[in-house]
VOPAGU-2260 file (C-alpha; in pm, 1 decimal, decimal comma):
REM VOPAGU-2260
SITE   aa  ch    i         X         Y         Z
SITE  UNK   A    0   -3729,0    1107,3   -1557,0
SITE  UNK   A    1   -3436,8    1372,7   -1535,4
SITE  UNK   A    2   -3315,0    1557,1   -1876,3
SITE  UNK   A    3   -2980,1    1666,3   -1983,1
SITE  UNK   A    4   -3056,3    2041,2   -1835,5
SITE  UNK   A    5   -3117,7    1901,5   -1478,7
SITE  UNK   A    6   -2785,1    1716,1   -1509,6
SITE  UNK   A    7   -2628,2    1990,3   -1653,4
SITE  UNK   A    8   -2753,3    2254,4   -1358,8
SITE  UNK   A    9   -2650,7    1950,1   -1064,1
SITE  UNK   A   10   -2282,6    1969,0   -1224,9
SITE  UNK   A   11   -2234,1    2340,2   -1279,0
SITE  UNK   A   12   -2192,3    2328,4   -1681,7
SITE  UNK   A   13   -2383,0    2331,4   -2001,2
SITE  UNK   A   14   -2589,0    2094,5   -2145,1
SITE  UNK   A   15   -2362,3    2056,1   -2412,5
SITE  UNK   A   16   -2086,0    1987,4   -2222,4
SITE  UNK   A   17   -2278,5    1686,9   -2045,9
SITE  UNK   A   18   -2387,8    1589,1   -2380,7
SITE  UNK   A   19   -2023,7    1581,9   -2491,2
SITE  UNK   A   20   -1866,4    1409,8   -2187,6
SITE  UNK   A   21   -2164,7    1149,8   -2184,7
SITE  UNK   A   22   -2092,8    1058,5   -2573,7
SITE  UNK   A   23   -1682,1    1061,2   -2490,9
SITE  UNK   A   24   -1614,5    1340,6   -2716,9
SITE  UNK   A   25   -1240,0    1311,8   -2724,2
SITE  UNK   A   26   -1188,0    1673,5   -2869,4
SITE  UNK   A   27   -1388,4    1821,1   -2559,3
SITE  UNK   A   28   -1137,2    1938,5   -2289,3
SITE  UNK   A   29   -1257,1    1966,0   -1926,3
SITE  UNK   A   30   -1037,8    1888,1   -1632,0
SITE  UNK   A   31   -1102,6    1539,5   -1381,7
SITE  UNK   A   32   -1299,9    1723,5   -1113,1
SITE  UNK   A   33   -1542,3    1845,2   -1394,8
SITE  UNK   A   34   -1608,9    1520,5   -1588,4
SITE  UNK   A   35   -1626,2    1323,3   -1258,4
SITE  UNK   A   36   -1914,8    1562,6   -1116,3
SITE  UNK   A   37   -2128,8    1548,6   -1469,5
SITE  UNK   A   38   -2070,6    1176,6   -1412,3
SITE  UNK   A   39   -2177,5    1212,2   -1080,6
SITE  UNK   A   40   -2474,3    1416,2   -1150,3
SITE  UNK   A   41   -2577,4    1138,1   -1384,0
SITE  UNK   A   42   -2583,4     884,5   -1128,2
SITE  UNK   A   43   -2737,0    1082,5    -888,5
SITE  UNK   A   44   -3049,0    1189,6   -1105,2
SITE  UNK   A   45   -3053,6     805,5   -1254,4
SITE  UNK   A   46   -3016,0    1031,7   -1618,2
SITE  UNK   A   47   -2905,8     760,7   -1931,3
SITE  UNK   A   48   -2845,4     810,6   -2269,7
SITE  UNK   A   49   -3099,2     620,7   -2463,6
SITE  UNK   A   50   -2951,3     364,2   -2692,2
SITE  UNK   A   51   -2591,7     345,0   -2505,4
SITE  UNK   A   52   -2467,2      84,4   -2407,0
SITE  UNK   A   53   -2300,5      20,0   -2083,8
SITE  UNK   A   54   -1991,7     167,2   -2046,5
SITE  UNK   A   55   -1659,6      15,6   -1877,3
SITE  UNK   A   56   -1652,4      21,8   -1513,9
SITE  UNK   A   57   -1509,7     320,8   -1360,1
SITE  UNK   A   58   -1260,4     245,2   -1026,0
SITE  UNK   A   59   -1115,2     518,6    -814,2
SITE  UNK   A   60    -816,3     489,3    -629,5
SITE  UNK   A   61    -704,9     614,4    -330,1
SITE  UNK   A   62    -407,1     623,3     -81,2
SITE  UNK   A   63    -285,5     698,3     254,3
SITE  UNK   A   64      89,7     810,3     189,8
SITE  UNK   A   65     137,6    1184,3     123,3
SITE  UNK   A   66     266,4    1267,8    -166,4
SITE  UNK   A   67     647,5    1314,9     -69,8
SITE  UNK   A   68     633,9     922,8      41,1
SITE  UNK   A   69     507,9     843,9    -313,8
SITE  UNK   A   70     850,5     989,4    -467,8
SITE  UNK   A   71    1034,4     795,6    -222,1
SITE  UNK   A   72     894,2     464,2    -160,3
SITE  UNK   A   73     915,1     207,2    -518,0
SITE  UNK   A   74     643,5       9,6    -275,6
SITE  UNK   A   75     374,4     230,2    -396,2
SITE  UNK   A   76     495,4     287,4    -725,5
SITE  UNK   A   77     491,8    -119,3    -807,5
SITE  UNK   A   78     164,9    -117,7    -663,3
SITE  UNK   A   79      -8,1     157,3    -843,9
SITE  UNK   A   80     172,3      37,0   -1181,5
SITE  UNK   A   81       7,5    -343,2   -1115,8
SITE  UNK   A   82    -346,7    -161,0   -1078,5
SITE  UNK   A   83    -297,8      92,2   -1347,5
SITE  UNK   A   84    -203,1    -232,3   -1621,6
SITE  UNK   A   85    -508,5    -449,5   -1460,9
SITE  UNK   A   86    -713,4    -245,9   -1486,8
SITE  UNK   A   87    -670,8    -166,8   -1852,6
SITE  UNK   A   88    -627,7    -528,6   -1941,0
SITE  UNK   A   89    -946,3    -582,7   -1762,3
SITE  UNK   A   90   -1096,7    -282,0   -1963,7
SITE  UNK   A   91   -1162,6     -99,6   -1687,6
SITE  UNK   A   92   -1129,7     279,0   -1660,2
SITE  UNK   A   93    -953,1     442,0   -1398,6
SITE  UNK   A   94   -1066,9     748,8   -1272,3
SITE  UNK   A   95    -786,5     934,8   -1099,1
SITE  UNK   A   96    -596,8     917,9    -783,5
SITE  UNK   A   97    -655,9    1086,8    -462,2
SITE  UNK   A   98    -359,7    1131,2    -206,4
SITE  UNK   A   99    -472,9    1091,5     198,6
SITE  UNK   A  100    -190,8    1399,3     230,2
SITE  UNK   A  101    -457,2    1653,1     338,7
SITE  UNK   A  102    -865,5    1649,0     328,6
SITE  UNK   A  103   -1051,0    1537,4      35,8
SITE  UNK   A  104   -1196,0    1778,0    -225,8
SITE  UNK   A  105   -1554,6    1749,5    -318,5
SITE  UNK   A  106   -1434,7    1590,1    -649,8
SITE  UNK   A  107   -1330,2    1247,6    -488,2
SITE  UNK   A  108   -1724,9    1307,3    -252,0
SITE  UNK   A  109   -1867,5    1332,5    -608,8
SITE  UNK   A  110   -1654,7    1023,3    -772,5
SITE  UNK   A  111   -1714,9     818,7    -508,9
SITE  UNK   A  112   -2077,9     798,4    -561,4
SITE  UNK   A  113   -2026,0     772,7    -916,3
SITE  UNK   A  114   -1718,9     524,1    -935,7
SITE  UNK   A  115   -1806,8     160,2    -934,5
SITE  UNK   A  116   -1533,0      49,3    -717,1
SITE  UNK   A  117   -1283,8     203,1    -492,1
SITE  UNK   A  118    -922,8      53,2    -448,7
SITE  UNK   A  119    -755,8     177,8    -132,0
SITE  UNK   A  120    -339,4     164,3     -71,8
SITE  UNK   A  121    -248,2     165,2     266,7
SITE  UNK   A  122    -454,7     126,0     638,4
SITE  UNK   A  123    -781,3     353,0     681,2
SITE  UNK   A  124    -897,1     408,7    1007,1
SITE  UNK   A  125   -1228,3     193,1    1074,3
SITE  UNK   A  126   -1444,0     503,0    1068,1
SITE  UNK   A  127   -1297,0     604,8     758,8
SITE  UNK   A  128   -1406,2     261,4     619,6
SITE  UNK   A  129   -1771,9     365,8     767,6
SITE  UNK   A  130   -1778,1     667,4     561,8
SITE  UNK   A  131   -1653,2     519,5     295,1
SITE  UNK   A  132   -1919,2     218,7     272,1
SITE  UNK   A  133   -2226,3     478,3     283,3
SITE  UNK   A  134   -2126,2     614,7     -76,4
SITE  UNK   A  135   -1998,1     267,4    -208,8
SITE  UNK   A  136   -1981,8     -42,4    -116,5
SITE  UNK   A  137   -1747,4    -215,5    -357,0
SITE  UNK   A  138   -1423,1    -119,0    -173,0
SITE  UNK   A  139   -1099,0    -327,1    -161,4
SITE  UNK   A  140    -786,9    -191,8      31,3
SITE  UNK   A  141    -414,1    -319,1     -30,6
SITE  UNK   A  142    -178,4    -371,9     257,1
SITE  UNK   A  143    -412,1    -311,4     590,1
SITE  UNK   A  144    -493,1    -524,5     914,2
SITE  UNK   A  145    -795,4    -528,8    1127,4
SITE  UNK   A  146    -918,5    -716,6    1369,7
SITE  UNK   A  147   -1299,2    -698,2    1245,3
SITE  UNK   A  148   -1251,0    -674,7     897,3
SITE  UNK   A  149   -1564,1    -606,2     710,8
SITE  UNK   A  150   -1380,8    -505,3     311,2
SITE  UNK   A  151   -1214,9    -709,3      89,8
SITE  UNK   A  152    -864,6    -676,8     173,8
SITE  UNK   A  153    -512,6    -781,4     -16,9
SITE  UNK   A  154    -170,3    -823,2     188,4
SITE  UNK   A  155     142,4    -972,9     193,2
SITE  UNK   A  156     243,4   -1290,4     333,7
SITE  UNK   A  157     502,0   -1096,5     594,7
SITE  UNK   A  158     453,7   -1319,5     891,0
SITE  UNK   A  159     567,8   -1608,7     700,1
SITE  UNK   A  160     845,9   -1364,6     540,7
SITE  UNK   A  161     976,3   -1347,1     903,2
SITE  UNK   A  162     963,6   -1660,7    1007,5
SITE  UNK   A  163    1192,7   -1771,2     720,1
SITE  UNK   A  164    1415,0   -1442,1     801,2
SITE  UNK   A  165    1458,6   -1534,8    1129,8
SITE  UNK   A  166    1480,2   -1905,4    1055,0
SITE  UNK   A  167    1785,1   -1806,1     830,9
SITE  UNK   A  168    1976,2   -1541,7    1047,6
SITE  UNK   A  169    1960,2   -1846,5    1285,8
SITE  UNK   A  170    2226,5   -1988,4    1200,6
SITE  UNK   A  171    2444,4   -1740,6    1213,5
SITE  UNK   A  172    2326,2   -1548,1    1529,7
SITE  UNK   A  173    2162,7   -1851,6    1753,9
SITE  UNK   A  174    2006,2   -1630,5    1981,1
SITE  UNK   A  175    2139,8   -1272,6    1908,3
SITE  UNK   A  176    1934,9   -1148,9    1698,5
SITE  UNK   A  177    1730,8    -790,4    1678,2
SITE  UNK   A  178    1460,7    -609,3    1509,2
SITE  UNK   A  179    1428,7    -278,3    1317,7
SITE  UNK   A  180    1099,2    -154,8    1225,5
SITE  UNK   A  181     912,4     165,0    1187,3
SITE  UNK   A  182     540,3     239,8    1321,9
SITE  UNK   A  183     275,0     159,9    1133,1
SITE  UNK   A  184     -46,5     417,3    1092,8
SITE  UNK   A  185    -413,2     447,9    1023,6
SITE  UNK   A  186    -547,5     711,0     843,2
SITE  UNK   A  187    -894,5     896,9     874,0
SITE  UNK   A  188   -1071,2    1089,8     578,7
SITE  UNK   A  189    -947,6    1408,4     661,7
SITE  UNK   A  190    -597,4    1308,2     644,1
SITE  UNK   A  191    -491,5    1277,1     997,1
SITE  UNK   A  192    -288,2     990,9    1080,4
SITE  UNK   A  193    -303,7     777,6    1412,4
SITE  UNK   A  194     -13,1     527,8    1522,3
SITE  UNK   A  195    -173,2     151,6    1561,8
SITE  UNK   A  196    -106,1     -65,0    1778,0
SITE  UNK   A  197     111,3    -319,6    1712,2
SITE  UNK   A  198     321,7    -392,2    1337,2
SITE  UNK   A  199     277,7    -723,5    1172,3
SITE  UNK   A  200     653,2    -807,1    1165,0
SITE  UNK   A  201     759,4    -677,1    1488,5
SITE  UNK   A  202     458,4    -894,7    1636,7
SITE  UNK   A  203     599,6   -1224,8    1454,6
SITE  UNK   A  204     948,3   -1129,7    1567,6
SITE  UNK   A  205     846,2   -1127,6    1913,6
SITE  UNK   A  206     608,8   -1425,7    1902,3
SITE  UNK   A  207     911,5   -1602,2    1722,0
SITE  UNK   A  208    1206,5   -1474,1    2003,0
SITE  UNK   A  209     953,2   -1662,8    2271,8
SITE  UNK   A  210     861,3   -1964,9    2140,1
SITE  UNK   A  211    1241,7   -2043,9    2063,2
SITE  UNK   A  212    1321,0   -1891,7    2399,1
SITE  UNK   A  213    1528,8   -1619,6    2308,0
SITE  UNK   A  214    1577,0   -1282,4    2435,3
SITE  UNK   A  215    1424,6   -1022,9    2205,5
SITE  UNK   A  216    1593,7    -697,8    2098,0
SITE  UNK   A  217    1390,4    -474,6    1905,8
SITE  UNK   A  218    1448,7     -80,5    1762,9
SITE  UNK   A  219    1158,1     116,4    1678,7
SITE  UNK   A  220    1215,2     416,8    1416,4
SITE  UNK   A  221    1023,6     719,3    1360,9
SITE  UNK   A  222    1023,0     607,0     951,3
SITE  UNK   A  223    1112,2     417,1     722,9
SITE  UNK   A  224    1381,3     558,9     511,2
SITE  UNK   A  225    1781,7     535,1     492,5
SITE  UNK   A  226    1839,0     798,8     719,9
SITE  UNK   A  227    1586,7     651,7     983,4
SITE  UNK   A  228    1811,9     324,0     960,2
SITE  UNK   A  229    2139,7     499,9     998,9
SITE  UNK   A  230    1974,8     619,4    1342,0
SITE  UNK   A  231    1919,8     290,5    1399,3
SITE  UNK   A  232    2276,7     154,9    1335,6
SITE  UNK   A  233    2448,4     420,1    1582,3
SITE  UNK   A  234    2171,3     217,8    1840,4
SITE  UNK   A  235    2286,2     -81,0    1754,8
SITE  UNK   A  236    2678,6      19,9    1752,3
SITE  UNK   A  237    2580,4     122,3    2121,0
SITE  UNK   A  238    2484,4    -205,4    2233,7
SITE  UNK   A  239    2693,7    -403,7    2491,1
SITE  UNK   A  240    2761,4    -657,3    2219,5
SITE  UNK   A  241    2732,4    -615,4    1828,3
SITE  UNK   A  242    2396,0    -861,1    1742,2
SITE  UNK   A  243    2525,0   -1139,1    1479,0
SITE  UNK   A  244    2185,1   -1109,1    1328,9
SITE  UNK   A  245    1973,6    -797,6    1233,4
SITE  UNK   A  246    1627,4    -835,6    1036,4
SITE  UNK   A  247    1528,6    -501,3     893,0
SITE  UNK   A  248    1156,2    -410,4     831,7
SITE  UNK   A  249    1255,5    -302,0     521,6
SITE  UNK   A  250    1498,9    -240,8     275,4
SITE  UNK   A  251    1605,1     110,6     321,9
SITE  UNK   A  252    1576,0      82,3     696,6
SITE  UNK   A  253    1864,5    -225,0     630,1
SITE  UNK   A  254    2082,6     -20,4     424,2
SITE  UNK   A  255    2092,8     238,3     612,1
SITE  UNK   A  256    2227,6       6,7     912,4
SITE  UNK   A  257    2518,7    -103,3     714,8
SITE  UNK   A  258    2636,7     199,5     564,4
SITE  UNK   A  259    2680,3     368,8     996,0
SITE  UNK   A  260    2771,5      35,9    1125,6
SITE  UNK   A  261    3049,1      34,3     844,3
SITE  UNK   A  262    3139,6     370,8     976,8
SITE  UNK   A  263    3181,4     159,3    1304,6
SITE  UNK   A  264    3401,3     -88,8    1146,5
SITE  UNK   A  265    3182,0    -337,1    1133,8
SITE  UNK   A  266    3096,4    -559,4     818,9
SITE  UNK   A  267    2851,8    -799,6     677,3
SITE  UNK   A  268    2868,2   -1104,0     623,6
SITE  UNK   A  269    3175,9   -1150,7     830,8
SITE  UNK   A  270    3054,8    -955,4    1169,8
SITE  UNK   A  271    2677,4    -991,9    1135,9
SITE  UNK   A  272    2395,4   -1082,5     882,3
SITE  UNK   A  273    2143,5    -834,3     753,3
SITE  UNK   A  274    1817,0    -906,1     588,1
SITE  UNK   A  275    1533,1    -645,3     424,8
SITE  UNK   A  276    1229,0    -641,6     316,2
SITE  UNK   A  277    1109,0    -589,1       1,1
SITE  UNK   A  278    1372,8    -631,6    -246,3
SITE  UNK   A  279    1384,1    -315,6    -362,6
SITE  UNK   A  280    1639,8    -261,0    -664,4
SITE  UNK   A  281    1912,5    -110,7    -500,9
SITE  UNK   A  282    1878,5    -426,4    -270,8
SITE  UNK   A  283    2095,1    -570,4    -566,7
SITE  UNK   A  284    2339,4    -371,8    -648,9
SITE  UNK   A  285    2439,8    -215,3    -304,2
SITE  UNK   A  286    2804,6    -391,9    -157,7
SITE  UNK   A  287    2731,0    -600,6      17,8
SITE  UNK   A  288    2401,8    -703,8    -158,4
SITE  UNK   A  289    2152,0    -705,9      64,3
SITE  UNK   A  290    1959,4   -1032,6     164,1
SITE  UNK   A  291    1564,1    -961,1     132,3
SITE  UNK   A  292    1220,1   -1114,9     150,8
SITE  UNK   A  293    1077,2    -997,0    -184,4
SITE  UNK   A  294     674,8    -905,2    -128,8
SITE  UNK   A  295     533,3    -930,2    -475,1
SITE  UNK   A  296     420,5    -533,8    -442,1
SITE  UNK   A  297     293,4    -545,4    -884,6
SITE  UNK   A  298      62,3    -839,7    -773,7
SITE  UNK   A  299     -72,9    -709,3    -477,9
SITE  UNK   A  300    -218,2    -412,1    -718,7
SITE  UNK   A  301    -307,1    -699,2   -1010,7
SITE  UNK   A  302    -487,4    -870,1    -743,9
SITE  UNK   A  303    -674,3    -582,5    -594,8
SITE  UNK   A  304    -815,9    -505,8    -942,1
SITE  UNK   A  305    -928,6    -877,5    -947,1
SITE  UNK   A  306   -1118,4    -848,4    -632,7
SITE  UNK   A  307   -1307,3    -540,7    -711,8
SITE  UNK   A  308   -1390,9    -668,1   -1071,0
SITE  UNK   A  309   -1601,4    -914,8    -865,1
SITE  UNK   A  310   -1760,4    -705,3    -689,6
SITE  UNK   A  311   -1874,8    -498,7    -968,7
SITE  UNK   A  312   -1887,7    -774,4   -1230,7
SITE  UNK   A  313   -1981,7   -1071,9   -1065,2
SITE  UNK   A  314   -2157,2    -965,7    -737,0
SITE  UNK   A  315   -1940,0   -1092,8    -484,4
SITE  UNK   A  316   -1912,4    -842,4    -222,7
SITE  UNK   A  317   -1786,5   -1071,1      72,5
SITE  UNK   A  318   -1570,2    -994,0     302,9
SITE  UNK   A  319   -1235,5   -1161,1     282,6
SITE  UNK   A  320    -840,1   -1147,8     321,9
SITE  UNK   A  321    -628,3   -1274,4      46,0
SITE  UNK   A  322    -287,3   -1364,5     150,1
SITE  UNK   A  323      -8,6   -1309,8    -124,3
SITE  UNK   A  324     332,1   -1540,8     -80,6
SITE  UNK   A  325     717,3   -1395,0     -11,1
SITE  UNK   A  326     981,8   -1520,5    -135,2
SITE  UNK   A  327    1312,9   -1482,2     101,7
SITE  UNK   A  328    1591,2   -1376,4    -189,3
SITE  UNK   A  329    1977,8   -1469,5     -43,2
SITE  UNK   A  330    2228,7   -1246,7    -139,5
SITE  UNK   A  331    2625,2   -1152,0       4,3
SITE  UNK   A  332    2423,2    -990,5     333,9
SITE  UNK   A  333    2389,9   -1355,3     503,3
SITE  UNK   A  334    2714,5   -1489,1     335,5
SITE  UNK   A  335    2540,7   -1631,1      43,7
């Protein structure tokens, strides 16, 4: 059986300090990386402290944005917040949080292996997944598609989001209606990010267009930001004839739209009708209000936690999807 030394030579530290950090010292301070490789170490060399009990399950999470889309997007920020509160109300611990911006350091290698769970924001490449799965299988990732799924994932009802957008720009538009969305990307481990094929709610919008026999119209963006949908409203300025309906991928994308095709002198409601996604707070507040499908982005992060507590708690490592509702909020953007 391993002793404190081994542990303490397998981390890099003293003895003491693994005694310390293994009997949660709180006047001992060592940084993340350090704790998580003593941790680590632990695991590794099956070392326990006799007579102590159990201790909360640890969770690491991880995402794919960089770090200057974290400042930007609320998305994330809803999403972490749901996970960080679950988690505690679940008394769970959570480790830290490691950005998909650039490689991994070998302090997420060594959490990994020690962490009980692993929570995921955003789409991983398949191989990514792979790697991830050798180190620890209790994985759940928030807001990702595959075709072979083989994790626990948590999304977003959007295709039923844009069925109900389109249903209600409808009657407005009949059959003039167009799309605005930005790509959507995989990540690998080493941070490198690949374009997928194929975006949930461009896919419905087309599938929609044909089965009601209308002519799609649809304008990709680089992003997914203000500025991106400005670009987009000079496009759609340039079109033979203004659209009476636009459905935006998301809320910034729709804002930006209306503040370049007001610079057009063109208005919503009265010229066309917009609607967003997400229902972001300045969805409410902008002139005209904005019209959005509101994806619960807290719960998806609440829900995440719920999924890996099973599969640490309770055992239940199968491979599912659960499917989250939208609710399509109606504001002065579609005249109502």
């Amino acid at each position: 059986m391993a002793n404190i030394r081994q542990v303490a030579k397998l981390a890099g530290v003293s003895a003491s300090t693994v005694s310390r950090i293994l009997n949660d010292d709180t006047s001992l301070s060592v940084t993340d990386q350090t704790r998580t490789k003593v941790l680590a170490a632990t695991k590794k060399l099956n070392y326990h402290i006799k007579n102590k009990s159990k201790k909360c399950p640890v969770v690491g999470v991880l995402t794919t944005m960089d770090l200057d889309q974290v400042a930007e997007y609320t998305y994330y920020q809803q999403i972490k917040q749901g996970i960080i509160e679950e988690l505690k109300r679940e008394k769970m611990t959570l480790s830290s949080i490691y950005y998909l911006n650039n490689s991994l350091d070998s302090s997420f290698w060594d959490g990994l292996y020690y962490w009980d769970g692993v929570i995921v924001i955003g789409g991983l490449s398949e191989s990514a997944i792979s790697e991830l799965k050798k180190l620890n299988s209790n994985i759940v990732i928030i807001e990702a598609r595959y075709k072979n799924n083989s994790v626990k994932l948590v999304n977003a009802n959007l295709t039923a989001g844009v069925k109900e957008a389109l249903t209600q720009l409808e009657k407005f538009a009949q059959t003039n209606i167009v799309y605005v969305g930005g790509p959507r990307y995989m990540t690998n481990l080493q941070g490198e990010k690949t374009q997928a094929k194929g975006e949930v709610r461009l896919n419905c919008y087309r599938e929609w267009m044909k089965l009601h026999d209308q002519d799609e119209c649809s304008i990709l963006t680089p992003g997914w930001s203000i500025e991106d949908g400005v670009q987009a409203g000079k496009e759609i300025a340039q079109l033979p004839t203004l659209p009476k309906g636009i459905l935006a991928g998301n809320d910034q994308l729709a804002i930006g739209i209306m503040q370049e095709l007001h610079t057009k002198g063109f208005h919503a409601p009265a010229d066309y009708h917009i609607i967003g996604f997400d229902n972001i707070q300045m969805a409410q507040y902008y002139i005209p209000r904005l019209s959005s499908v509101s994806v619960p982005e807290k719960d998806l992060g609440i829900t995440a936690v719920h999924l890996i507590r099973e599969d640490i708690i309770e055992k239940k490592t199968r491979a599912a999807t659960t499917l989250l509702e939208v609710k399509l909020i109606l504001r002065e953007s579609t005249g109502n």
